[in-house]
C-alpha positions in Angstrom: -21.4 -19.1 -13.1 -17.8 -17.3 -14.2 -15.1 -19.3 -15.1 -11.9 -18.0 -15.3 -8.8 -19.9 -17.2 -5.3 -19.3 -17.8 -3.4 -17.1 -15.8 -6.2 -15.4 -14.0 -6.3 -16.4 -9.9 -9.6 -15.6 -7.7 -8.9 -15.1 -4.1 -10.3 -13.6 -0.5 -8.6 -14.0 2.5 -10.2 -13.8 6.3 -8.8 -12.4 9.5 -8.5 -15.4 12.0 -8.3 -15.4 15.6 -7.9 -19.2 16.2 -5.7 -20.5 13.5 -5.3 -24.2 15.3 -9.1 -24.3 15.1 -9.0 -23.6 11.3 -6.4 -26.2 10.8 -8.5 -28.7 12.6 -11.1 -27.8 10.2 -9.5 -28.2 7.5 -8.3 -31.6 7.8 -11.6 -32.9 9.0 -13.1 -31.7 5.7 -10.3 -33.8 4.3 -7.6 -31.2 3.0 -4.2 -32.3 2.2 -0.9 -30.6 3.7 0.4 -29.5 0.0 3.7 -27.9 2.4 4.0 -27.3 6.0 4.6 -24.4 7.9 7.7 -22.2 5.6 8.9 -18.9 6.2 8.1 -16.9 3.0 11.0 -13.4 2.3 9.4 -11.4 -0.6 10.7 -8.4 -2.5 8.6 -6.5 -4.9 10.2 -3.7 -7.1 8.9 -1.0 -9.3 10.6 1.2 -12.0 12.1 4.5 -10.6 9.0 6.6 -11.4 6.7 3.9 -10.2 5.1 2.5 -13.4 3.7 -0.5 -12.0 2.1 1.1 -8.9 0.2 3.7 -10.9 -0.9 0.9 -13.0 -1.5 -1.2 -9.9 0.2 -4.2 -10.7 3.3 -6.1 -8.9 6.2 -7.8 -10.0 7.8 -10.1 -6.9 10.0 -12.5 -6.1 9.7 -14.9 -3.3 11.7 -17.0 -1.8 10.5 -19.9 0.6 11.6 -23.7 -0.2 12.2 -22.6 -3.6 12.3 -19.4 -5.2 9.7 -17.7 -7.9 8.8 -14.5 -9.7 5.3 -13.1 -10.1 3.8 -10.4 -11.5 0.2 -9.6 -10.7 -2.1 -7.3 -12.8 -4.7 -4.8 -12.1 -7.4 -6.4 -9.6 -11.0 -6.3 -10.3 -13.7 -8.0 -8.1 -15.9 -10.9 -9.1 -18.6 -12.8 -6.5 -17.1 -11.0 -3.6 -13.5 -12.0 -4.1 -10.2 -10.5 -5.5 -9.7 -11.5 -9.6 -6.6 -10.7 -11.1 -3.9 -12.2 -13.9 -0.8 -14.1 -12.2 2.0 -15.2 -14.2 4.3 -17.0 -11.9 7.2 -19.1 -12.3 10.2 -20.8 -10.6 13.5 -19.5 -10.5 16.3 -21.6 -9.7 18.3 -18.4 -8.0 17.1 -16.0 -6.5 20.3 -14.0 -5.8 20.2 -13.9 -10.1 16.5 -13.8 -10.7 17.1 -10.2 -8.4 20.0 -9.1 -10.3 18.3 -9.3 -13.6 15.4 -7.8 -12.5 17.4 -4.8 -11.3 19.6 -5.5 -14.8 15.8 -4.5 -16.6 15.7 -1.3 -14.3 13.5 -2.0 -11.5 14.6 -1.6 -8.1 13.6 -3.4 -4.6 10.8 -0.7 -3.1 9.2 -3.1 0.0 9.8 -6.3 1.8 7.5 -8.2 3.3 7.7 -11.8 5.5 5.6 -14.1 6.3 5.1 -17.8 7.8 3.2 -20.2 5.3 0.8 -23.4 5.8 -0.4 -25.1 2.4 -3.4 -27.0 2.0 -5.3 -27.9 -1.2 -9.0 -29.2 -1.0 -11.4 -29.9 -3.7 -9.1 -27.9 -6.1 -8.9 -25.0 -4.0 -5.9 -24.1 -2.4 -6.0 -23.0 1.2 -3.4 -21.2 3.0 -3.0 -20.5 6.8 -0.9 -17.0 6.9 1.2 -15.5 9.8 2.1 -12.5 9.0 3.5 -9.8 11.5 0.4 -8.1 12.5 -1.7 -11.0 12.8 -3.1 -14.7 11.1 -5.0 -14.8 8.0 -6.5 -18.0 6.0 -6.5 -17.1 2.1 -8.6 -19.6 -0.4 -7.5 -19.3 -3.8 -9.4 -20.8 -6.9 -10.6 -20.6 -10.0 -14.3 -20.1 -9.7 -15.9 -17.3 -6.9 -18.5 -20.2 -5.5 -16.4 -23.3 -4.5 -14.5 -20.1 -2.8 -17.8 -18.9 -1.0 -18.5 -22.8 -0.3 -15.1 -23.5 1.2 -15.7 -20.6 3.4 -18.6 -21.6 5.0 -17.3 -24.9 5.6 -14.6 -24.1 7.3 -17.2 -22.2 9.5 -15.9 -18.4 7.9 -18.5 -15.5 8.2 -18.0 -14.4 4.6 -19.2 -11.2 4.9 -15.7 -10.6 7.0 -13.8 -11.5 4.3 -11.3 -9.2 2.8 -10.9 -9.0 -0.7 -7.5 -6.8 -0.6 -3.6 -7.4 -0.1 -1.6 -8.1 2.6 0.2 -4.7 1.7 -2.9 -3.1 1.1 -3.8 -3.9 4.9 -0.4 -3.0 6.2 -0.8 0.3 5.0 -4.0 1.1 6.5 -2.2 0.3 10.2 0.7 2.7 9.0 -1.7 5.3 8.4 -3.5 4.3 12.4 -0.8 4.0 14.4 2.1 6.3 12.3 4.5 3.7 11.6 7.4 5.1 9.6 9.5 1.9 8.7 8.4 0.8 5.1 9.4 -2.7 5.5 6.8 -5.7 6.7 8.8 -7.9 8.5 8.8 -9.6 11.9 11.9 -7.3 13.4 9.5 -4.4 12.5 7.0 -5.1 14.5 8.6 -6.8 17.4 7.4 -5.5 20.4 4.6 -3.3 18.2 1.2 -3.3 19.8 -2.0 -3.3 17.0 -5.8 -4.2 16.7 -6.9 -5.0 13.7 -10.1 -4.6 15.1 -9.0 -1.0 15.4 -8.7 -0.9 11.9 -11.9 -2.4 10.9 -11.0 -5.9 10.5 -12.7 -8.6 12.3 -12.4 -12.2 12.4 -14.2 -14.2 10.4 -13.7 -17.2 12.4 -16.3 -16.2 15.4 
């Protein structure tokens, strides 16, 4: 067994189809609502000549009932699910928390949305994910099998799970269908027709 402490975070996330299902699931097994259903607005930024890309880590801030900053490390993967170092934080204002960010020299380079549902369960926190092109449950933890265990639980084939970003996978559908706005938001894809299947994801949830 791997341990990871600190500021490492171990993740995978699966394609849903039937979200309400999942959510059933979830409290049965007797998760707790940590926060309901929030609208997340996320901007990441970069350094004019891209220095955290090429070294594939992200710097973010979020806002959703609060506001935080974030920046994510390289990502290596360890029994079957994404490993990385997190440092995150609360920031009491975002409008600031951008400013000095841009005040250090990185700029905004991508936006991205989503609607968020928070549960936690056996020390593992489970999150329902709405994003524009389609739902997503992401377990987050600290050890790869309570991850795998959660999974299969909650009834998730695991070898459909997807141990990649949520940009990562919105790229892949700009390349498929030639979409030429940068941004992921809801506006973006309103009235934008896509199959993830088409793309080679599949839910997990049968």
């Amino acid at each position: 067994m791997v341990t990871l402490v600190g500021d490492k975070e171990l993740e995978v996330k699966f394609h849903v189809a039937q979200p309400a299902e999942i959510e059933r699931r979830l409290v049965a097994a007797g998760a707790v609502l940590l926060h309901p259903r929030t609208h997340e607005y996320n901007l990441r930024f970069d350094s004019p000549n891209g220095v955290l890309g090429e070294a594939h880590s992200m710097l973010r801030l979020r806002r959703d009932s609060s506001s935080h900053m974030t920046f994510k490390g390289p990502s290596t993967t360890l029994g079957g699910v994404l490993a990385r170092q997190e440092i995150e934080f609360d920031v009491s204002n975002f409008t600031q928390a951008q400013k000095l960010i841009e005040a250090l020299g990185f700029g905004s380079k991508f936006m991205y949305e989503k609607y968020r549902t928070t549960y936690v369960m056996t020390g593992l926190k489970i999150t329902l994910d709405e994003m524009p092109y389609g739902t997503f449950v992401e377990i987050e933890g600290t050890e790869p099998e309570p991850i795998q265990a959660a999974a299969h639980q909650l009834g998730l084939n695991w070898e459909r799970r997807l141990p990649e970003t949520y940009l990562s996978i919105f790229r892949r559908l700009k390349d498929l269908y030639g979409m030429r706005f940068t941004d992921l938001s809801f506006e973006n894809f309103n009235g934008v027709e896509v199959s993830l299947e088409r793309a080679g994801i599949l839910p997990a949830d049968g």
